[in-house]
PQR file of N, CA, C, O and H, with PARSE charges and radii, in Angstrom:
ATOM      1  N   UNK A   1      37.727   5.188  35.213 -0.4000 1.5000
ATOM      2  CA  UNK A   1      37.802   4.971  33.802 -0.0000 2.0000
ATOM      3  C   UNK A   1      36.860   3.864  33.351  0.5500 1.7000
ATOM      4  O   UNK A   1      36.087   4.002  32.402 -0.5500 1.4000
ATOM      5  N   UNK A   2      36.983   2.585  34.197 -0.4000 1.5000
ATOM      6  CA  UNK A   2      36.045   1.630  33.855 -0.0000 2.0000
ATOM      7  C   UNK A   2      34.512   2.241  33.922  0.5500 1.7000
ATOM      8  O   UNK A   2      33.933   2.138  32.841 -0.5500 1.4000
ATOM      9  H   UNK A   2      37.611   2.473  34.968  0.4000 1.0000
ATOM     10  N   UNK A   3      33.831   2.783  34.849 -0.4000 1.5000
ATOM     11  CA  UNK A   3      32.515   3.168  34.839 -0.0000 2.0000
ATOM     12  C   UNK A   3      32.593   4.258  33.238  0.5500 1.7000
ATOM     13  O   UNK A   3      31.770   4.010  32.358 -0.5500 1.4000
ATOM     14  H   UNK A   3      34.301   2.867  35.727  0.4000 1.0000
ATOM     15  N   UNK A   4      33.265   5.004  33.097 -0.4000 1.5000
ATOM     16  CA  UNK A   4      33.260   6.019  31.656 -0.0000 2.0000
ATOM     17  C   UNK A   4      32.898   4.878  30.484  0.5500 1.7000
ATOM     18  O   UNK A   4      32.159   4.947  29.502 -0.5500 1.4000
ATOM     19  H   UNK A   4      33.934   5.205  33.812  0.4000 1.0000
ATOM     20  N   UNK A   5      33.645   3.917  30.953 -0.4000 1.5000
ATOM     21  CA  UNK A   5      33.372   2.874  29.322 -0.0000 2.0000
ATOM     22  C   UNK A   5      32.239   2.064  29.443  0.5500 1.7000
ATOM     23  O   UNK A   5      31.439   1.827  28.538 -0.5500 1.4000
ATOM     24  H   UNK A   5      34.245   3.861  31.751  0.4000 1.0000
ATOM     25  N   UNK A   6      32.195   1.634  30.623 -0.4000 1.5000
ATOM     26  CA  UNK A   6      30.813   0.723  30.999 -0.0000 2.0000
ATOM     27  C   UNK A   6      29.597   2.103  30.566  0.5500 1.7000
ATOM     28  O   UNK A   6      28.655   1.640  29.923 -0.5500 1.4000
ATOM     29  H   UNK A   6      32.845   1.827  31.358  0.4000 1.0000
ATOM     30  N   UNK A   7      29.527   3.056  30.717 -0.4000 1.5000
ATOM     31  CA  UNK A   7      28.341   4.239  30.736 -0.0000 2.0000
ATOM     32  C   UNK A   7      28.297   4.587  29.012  0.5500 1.7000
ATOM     33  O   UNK A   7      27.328   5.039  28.403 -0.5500 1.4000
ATOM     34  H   UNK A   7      30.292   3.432  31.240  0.4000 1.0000
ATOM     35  N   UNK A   8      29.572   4.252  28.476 -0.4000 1.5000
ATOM     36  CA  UNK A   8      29.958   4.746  26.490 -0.0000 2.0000
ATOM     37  C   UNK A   8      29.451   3.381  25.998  0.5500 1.7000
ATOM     38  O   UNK A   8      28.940   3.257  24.885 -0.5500 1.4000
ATOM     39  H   UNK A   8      30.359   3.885  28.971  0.4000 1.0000
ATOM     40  N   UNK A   9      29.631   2.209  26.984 -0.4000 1.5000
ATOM     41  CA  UNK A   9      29.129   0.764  26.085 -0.0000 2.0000
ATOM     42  C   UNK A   9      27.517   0.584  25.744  0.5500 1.7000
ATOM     43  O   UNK A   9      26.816   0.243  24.791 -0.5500 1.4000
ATOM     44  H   UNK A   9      30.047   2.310  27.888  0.4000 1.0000
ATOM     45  N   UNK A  10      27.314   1.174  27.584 -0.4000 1.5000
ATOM     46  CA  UNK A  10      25.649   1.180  27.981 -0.0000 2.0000
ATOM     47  C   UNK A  10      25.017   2.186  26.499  0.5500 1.7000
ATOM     48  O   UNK A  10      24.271   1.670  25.667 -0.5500 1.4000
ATOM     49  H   UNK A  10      27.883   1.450  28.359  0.4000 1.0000
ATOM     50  N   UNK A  11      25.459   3.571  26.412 -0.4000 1.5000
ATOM     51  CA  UNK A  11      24.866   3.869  25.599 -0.0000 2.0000
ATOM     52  C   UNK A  11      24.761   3.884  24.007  0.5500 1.7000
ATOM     53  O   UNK A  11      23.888   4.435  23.336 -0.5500 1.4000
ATOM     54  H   UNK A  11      26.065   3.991  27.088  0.4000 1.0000
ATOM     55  N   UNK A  12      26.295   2.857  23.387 -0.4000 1.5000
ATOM     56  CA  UNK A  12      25.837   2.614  22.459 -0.0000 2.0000
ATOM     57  C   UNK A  12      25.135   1.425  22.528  0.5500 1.7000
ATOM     58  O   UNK A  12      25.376   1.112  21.363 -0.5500 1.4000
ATOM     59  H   UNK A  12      27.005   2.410  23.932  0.4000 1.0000
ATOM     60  N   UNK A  13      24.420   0.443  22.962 -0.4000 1.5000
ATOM     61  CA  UNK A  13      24.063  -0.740  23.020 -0.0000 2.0000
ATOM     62  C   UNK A  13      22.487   0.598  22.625  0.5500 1.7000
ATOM     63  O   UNK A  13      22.070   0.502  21.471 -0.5500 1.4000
ATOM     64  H   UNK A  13      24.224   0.698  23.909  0.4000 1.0000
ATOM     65  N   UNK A  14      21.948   1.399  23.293 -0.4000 1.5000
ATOM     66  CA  UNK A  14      20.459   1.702  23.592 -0.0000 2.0000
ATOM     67  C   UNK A  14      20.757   2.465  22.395  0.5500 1.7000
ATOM     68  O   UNK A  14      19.619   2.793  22.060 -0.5500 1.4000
ATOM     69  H   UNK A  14      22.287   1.477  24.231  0.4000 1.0000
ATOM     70  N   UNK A  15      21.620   3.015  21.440 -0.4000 1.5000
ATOM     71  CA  UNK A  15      21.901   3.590  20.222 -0.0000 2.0000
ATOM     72  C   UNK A  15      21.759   2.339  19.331  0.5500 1.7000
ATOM     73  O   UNK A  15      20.692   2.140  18.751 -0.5500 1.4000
ATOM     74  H   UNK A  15      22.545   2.748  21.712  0.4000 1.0000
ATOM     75  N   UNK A  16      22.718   1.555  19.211 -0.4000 1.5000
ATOM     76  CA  UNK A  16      22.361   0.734  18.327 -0.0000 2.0000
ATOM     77  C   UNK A  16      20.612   0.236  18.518  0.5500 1.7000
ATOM     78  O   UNK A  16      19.991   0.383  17.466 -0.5500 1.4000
ATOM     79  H   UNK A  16      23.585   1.717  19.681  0.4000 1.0000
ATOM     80  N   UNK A  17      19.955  -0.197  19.434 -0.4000 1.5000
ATOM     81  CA  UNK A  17      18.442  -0.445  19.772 -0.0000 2.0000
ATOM     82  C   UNK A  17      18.010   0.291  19.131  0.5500 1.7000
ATOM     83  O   UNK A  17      17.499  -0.239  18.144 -0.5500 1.4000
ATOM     84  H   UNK A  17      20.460  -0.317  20.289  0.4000 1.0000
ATOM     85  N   UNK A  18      17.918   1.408  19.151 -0.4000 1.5000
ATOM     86  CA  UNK A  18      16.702   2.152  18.489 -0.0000 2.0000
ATOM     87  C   UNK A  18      16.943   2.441  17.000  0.5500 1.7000
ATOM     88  O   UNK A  18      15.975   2.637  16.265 -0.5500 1.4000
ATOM     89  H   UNK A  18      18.332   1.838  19.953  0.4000 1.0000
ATOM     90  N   UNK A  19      18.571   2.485  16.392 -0.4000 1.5000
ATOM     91  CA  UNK A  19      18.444   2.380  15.198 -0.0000 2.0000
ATOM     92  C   UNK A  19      18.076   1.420  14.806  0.5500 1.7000
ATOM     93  O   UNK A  19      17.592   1.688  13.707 -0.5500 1.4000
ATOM     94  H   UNK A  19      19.357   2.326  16.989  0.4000 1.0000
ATOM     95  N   UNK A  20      17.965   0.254  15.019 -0.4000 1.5000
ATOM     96  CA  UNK A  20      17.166  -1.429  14.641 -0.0000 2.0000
ATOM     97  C   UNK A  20      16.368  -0.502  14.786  0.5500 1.7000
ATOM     98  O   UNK A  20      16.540   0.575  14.214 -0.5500 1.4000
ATOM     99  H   UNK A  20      18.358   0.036  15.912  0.4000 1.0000
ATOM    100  N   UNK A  21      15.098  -0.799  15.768 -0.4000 1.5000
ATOM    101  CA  UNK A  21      13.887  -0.348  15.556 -0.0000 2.0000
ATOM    102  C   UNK A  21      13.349   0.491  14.707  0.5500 1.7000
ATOM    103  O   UNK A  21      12.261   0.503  14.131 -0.5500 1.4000
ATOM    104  H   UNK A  21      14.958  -1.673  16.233  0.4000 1.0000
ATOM    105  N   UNK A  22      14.352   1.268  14.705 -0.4000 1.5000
ATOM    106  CA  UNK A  22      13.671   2.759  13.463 -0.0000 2.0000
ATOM    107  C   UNK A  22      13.816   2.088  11.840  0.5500 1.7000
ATOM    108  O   UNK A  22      13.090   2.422  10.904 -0.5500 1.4000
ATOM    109  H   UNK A  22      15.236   1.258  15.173  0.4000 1.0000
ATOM    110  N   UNK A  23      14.513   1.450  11.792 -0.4000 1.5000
ATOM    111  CA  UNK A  23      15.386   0.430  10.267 -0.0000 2.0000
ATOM    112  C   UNK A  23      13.780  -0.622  10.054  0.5500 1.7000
ATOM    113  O   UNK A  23      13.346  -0.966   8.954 -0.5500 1.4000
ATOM    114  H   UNK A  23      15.103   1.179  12.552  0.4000 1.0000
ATOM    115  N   UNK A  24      13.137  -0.963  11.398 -0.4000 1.5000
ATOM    116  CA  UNK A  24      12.397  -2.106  10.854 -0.0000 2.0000
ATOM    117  C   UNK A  24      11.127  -1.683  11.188  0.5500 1.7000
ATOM    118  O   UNK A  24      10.349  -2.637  11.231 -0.5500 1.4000
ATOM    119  H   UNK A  24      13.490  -0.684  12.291  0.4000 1.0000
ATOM    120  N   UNK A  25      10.448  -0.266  11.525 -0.4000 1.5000
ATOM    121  CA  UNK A  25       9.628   0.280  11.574 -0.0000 2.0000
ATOM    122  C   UNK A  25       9.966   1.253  10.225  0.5500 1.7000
ATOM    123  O   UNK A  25       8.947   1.940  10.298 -0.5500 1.4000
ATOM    124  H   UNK A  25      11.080   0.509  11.491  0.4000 1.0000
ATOM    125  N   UNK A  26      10.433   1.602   9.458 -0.4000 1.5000
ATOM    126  CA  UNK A  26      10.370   2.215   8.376 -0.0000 2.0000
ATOM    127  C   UNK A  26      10.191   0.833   6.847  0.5500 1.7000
ATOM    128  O   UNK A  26       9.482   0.917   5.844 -0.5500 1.4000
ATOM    129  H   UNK A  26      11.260   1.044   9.399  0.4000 1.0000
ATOM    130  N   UNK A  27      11.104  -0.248   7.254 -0.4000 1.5000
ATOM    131  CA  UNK A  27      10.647  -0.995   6.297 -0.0000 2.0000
ATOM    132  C   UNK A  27       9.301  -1.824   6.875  0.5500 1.7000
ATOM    133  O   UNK A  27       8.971  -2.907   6.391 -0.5500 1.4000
ATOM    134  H   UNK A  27      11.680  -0.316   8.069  0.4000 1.0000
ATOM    135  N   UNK A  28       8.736  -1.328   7.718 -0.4000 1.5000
ATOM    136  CA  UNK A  28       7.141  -2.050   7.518 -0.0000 2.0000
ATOM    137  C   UNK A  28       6.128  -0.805   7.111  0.5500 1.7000
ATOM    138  O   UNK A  28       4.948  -0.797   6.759 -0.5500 1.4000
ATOM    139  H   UNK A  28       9.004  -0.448   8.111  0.4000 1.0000
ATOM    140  N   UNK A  29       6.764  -0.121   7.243 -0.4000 1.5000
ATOM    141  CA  UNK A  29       6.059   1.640   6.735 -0.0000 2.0000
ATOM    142  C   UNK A  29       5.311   1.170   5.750  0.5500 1.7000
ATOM    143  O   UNK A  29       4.134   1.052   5.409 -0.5500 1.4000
ATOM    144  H   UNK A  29       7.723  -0.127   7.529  0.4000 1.0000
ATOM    145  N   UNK A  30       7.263   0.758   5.131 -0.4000 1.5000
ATOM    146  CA  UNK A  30       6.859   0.791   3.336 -0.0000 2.0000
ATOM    147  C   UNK A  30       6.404  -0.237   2.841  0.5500 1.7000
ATOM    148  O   UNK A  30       6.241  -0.218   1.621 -0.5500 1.4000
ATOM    149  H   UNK A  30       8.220   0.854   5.408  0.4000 1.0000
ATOM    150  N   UNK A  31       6.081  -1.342   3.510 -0.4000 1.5000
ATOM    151  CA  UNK A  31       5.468  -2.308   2.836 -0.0000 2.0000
ATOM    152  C   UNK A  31       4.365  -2.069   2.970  0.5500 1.7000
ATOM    153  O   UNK A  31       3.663  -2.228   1.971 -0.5500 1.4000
ATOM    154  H   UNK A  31       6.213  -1.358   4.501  0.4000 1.0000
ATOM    155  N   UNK A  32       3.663  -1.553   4.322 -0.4000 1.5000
ATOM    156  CA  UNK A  32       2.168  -0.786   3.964 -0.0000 2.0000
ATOM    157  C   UNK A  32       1.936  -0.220   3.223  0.5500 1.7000
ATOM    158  O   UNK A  32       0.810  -0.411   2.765 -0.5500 1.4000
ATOM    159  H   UNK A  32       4.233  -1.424   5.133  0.4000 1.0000
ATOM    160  N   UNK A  33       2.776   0.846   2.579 -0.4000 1.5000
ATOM    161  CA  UNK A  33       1.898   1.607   1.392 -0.0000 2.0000
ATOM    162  C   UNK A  33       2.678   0.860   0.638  0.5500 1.7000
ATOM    163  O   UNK A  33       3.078   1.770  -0.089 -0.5500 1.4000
ATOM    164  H   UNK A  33       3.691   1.001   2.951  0.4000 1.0000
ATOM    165  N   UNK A  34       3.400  -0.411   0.095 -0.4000 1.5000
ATOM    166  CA  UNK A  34       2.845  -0.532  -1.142 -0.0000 2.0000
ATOM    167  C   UNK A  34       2.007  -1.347  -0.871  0.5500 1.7000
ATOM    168  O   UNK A  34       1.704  -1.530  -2.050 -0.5500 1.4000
ATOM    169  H   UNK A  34       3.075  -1.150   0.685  0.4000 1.0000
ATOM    170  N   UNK A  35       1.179  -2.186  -0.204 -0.4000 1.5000
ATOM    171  CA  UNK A  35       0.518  -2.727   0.235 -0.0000 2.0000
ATOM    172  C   UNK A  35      -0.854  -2.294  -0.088  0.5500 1.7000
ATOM    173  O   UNK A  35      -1.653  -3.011  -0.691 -0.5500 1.4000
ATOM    174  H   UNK A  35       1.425  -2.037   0.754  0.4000 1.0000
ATOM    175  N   UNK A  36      -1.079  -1.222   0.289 -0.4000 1.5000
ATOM    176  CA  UNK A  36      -2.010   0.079   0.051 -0.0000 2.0000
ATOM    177  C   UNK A  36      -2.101   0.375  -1.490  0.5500 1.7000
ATOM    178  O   UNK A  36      -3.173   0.293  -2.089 -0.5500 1.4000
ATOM    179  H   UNK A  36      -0.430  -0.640   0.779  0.4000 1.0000
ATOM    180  N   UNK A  37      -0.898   0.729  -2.111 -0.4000 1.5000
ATOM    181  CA  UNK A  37      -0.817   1.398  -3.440 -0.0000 2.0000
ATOM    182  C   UNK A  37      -1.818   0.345  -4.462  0.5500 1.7000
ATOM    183  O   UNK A  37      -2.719   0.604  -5.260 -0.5500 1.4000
ATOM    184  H   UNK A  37      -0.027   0.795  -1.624  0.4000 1.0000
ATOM    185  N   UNK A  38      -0.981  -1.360  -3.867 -0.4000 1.5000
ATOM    186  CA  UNK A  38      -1.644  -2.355  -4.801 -0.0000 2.0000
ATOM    187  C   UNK A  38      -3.168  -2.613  -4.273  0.5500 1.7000
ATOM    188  O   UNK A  38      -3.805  -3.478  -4.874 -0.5500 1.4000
ATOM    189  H   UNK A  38      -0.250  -1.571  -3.219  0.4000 1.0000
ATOM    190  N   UNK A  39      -3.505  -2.246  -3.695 -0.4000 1.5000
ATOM    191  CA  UNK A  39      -5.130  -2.726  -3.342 -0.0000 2.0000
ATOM    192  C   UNK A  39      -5.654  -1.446  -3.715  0.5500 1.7000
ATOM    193  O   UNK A  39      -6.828  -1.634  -4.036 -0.5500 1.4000
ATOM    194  H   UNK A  39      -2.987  -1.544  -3.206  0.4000 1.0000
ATOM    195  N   UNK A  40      -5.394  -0.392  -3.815 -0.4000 1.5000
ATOM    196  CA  UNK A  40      -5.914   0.897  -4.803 -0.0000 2.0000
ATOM    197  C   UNK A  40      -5.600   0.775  -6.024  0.5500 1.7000
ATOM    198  O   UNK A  40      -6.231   1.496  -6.797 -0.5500 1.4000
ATOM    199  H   UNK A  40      -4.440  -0.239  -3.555  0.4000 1.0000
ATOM    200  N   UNK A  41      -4.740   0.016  -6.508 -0.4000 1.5000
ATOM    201  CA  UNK A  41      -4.596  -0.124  -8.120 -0.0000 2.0000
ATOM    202  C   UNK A  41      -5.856  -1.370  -8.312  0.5500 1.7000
ATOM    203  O   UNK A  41      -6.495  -1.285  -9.360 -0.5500 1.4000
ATOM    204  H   UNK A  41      -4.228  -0.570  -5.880  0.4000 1.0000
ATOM    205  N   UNK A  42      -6.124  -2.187  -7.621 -0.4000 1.5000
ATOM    206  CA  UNK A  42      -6.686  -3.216  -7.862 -0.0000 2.0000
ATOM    207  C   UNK A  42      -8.214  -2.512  -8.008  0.5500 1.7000
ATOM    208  O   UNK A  42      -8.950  -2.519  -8.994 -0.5500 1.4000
ATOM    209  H   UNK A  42      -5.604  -2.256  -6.769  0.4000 1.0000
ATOM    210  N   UNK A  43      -8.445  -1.865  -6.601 -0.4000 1.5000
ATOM    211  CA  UNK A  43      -9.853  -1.411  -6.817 -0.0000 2.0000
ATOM    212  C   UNK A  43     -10.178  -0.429  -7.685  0.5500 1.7000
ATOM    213  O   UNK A  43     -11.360  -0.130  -7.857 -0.5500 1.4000
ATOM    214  H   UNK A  43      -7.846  -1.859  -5.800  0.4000 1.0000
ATOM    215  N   UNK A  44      -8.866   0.387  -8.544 -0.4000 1.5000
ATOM    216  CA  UNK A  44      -9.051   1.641  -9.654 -0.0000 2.0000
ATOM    217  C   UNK A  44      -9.678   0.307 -10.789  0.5500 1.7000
ATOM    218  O   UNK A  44     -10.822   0.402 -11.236 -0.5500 1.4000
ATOM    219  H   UNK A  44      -7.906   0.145  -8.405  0.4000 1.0000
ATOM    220  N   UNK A  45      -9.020  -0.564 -11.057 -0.4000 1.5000
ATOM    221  CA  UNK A  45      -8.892  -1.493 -12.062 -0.0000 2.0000
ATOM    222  C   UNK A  45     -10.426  -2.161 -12.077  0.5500 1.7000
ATOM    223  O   UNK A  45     -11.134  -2.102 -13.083 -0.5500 1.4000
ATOM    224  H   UNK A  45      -8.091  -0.641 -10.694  0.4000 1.0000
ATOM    225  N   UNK A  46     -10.888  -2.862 -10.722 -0.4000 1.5000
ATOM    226  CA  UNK A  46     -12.099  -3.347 -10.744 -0.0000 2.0000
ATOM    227  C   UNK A  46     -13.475  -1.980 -11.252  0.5500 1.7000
ATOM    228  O   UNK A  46     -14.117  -1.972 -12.303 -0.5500 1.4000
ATOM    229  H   UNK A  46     -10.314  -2.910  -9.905  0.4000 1.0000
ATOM    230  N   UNK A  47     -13.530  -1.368 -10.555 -0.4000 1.5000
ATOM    231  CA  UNK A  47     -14.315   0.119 -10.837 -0.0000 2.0000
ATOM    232  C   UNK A  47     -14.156   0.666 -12.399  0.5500 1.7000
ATOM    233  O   UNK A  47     -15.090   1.175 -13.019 -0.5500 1.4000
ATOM    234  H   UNK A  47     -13.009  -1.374  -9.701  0.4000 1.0000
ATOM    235  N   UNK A  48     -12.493   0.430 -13.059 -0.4000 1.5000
ATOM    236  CA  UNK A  48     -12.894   0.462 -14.796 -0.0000 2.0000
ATOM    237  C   UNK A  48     -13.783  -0.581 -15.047  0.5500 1.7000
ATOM    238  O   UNK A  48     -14.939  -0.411 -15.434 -0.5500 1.4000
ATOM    239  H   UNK A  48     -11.735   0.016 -12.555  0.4000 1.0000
ATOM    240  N   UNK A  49     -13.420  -1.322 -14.899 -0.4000 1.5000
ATOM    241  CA  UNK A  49     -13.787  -3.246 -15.575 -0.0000 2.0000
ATOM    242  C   UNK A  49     -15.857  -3.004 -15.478  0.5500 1.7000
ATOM    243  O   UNK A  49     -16.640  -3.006 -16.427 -0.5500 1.4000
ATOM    244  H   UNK A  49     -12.481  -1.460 -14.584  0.4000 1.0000
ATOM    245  N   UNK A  50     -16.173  -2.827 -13.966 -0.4000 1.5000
ATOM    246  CA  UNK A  50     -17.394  -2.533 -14.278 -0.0000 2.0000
ATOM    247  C   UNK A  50     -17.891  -1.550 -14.665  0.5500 1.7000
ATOM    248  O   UNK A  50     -19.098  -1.746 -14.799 -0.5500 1.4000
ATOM    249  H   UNK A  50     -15.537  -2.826 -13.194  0.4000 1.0000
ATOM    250  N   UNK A  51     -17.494  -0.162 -15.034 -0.4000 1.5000
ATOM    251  CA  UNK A  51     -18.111   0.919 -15.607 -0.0000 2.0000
ATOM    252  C   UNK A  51     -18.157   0.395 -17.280  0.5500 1.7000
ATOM    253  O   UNK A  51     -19.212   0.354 -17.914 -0.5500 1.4000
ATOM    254  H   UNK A  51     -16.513  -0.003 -14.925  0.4000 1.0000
ATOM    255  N   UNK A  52     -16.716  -0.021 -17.899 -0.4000 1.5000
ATOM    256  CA  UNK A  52     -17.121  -0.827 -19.089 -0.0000 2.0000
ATOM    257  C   UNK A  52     -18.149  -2.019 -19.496  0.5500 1.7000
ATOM    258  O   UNK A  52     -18.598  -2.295 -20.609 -0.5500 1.4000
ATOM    259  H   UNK A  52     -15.859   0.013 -17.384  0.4000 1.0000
ATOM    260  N   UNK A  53     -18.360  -2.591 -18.330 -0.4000 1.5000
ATOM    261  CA  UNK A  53     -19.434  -3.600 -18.630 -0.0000 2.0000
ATOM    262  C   UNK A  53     -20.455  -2.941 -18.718  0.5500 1.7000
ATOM    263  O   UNK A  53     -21.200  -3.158 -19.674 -0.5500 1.4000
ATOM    264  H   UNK A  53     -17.995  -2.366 -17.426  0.4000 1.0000
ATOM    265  N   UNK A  54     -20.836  -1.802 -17.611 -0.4000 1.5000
ATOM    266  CA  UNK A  54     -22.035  -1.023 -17.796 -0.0000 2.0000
ATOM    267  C   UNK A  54     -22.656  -0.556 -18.616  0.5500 1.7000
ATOM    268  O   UNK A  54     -23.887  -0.532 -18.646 -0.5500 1.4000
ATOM    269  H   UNK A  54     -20.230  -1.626 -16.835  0.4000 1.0000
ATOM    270  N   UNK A  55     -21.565   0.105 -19.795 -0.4000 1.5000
ATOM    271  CA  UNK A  55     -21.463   0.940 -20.844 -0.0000 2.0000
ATOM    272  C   UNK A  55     -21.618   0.080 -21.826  0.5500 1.7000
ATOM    273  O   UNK A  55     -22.107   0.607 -22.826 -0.5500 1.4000
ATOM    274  H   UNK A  55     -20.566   0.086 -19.770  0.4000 1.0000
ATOM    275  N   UNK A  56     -21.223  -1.856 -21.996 -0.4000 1.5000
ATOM    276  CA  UNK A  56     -21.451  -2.222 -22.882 -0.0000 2.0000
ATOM    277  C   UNK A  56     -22.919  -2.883 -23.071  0.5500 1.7000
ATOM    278  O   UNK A  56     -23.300  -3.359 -24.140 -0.5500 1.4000
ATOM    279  H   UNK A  56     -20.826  -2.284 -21.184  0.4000 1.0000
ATOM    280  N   UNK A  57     -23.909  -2.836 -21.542 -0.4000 1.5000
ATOM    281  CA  UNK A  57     -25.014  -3.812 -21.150 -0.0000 2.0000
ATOM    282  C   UNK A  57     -25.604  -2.586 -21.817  0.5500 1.7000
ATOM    283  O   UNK A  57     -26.261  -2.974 -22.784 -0.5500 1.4000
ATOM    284  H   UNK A  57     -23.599  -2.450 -20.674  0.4000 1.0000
ATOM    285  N   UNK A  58     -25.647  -1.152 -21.693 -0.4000 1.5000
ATOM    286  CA  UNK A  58     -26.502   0.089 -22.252 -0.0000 2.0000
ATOM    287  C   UNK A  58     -26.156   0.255 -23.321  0.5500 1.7000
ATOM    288  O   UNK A  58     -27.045   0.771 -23.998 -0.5500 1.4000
ATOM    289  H   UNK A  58     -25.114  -0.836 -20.908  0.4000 1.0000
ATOM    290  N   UNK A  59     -25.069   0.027 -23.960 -0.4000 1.5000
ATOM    291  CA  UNK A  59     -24.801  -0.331 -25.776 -0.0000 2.0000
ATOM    292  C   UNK A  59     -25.760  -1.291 -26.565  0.5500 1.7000
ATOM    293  O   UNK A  59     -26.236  -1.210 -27.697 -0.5500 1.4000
ATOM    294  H   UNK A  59     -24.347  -0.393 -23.411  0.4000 1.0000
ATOM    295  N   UNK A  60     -25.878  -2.243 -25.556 -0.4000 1.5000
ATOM    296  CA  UNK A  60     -26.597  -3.481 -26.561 -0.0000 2.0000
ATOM    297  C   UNK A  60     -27.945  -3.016 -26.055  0.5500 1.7000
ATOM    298  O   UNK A  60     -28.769  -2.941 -26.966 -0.5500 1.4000
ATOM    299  H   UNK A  60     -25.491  -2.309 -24.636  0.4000 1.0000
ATOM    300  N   UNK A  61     -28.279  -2.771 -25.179 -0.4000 1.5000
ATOM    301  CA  UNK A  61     -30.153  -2.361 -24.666 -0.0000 2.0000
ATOM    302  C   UNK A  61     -30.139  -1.033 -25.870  0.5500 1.7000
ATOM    303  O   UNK A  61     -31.195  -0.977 -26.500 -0.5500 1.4000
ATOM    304  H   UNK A  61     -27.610  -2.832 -24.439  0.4000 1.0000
ATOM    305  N   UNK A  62     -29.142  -0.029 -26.239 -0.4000 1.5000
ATOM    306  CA  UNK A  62     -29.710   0.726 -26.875 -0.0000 2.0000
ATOM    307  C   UNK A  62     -29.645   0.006 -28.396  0.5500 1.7000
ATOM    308  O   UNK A  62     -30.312   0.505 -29.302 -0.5500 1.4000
ATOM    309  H   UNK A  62     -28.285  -0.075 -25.727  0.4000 1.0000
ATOM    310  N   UNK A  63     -29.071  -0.819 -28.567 -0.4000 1.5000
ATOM    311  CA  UNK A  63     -29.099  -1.418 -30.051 -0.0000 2.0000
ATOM    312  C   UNK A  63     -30.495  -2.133 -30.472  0.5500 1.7000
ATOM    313  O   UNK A  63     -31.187  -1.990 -31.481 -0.5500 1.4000
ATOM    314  H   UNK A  63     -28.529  -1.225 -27.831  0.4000 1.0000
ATOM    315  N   UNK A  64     -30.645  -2.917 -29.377 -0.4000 1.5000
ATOM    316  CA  UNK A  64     -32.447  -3.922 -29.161 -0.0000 2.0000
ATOM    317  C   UNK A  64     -33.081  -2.929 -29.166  0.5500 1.7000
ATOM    318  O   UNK A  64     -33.932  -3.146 -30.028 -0.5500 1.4000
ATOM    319  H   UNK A  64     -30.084  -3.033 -28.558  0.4000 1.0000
ATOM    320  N   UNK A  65     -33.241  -1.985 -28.785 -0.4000 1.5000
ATOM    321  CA  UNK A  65     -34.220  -1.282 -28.722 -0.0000 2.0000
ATOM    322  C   UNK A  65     -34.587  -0.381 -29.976  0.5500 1.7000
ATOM    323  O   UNK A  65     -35.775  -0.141 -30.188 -0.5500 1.4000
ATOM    324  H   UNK A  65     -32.550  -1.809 -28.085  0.4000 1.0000
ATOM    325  N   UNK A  66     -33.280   0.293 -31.091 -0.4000 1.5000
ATOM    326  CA  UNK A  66     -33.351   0.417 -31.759 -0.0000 2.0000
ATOM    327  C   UNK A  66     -33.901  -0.772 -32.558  0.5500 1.7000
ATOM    328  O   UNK A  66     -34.880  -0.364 -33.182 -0.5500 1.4000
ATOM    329  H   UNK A  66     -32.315   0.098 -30.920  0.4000 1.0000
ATOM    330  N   UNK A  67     -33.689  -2.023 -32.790 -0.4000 1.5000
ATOM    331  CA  UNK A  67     -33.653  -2.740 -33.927 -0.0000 2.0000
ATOM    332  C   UNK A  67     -35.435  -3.095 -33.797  0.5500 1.7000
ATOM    333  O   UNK A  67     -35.994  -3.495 -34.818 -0.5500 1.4000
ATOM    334  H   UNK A  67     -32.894  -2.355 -32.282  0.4000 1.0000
ATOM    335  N   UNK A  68     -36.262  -2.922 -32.495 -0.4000 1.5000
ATOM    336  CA  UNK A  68     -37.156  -3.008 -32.069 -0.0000 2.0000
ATOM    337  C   UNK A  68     -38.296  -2.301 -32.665  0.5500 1.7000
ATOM    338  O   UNK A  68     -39.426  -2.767 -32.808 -0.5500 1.4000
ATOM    339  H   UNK A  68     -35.808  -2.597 -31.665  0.4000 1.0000
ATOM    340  N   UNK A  69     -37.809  -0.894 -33.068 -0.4000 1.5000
ATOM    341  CA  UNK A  69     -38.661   0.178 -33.450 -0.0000 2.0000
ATOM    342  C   UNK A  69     -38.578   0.511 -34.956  0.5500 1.7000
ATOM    343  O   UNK A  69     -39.264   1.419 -35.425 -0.5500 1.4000
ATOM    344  H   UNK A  69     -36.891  -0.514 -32.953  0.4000 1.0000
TER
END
């Protein structure tokens, strides 16, 4: 009887183990992608910021150039 419980203890001890592990490998999952999500929002955000500057440096070159002619 003792070896039955020592062999039911053994294997919840390696049950409980791997549910930890799986619990703290899923919350580092998810901190990677949001991790991920925010450095793709950042670089969507930088990539507007300079296409608008672009659009406003070829606004004013087309204005000089009009006021030129």
């Amino acid at each position: 009887m003792a070896y039955r419980d020592t062999e039911q203890n053994e294997n919840n001890v390696a049950h409980n183990i791997k549910e930890g592990a799986g619990a703290a490998f899923h919350a580092a999952h998810q901190g990677l992608e949001a991790t991920e999500n925010f450095a793709m929002n950042a670089v969507d955000q930088t990539s507007k910021a300079i296409k608008r500057a672009a659009d406003n440096v070829n606004e004013m070159m087309d204005r000089d150039n009009e006021n030129q002619e």
